[in-house]
Structures are given as structure tokens and as C-alpha cells.
C-alpha positions in Angstrom: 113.9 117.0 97.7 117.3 115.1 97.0 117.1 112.4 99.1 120.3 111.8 101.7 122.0 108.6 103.2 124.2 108.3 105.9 125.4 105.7 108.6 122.7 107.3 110.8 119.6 106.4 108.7 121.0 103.3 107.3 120.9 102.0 110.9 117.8 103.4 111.6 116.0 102.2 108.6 117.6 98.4 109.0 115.6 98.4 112.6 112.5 98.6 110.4 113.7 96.3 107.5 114.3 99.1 105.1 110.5 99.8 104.8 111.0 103.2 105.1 113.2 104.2 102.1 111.5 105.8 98.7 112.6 104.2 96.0 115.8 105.7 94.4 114.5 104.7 90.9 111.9 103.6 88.7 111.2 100.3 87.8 111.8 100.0 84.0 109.6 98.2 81.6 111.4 95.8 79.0 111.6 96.3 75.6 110.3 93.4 72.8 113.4 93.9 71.3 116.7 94.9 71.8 120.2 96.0 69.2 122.5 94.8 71.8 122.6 93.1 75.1 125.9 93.3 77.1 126.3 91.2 80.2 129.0 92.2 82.7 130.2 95.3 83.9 133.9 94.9 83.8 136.5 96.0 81.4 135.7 94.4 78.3 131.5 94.9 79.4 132.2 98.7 79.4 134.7 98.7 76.6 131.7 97.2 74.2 129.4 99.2 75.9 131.2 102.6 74.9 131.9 101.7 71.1 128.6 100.1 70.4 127.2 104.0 72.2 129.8 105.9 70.2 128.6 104.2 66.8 125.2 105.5 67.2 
């Protein structure tokens, strides 16, 4: 089941320090090694990020 947030349980679940939330992802496990590391998410971040994916 897809899980759903609103106002409503984001208040409720604050009350309780967010214990009651499922994760919304897994936890990945690194890599020895990577191609490419970007760091940053803005312009030029994703601009790098979409010709470095395009050229594989």
C-alpha cells in the first residue's frame, strides 16, 4: 500500500517524534568504487549529471 502524507499525520506523527513513519526508502550500501561522483544538485550538478548519463 502507497503510503500517504498529509498536514494531518505529519502533526500527529511529530507528537511521537516521527517514530511512527515506515521508511520511504532503503538504505543503500556503497560501492568500492565509483566512475563519477557529482556533488551538488544545482544547475551545473544536474547539467553533468545528464551528459555523463547520456554518454553511457
Amino acid at each position: 500500500m502507497k503510503n500517504r502524507y498529509s498536514i494531518f499525520s505529519l502533526i500527529k506523527n511529530a507528537f511521537s517524534y516521527h517514530e511512527n513513519w515506515e521508511k520511504a526508502w532503503k538504505d543503500p550500501t556503497p560501492k568500492k568504487e565509483y566512475d563519477a561522483v557529482i556533488v551538488g544538485g544545482g544547475g551545473h550538478g544536474l547539467a553533468t549529471a545528464y551528459y555523463l548519463a547520456k554518454k553511457t
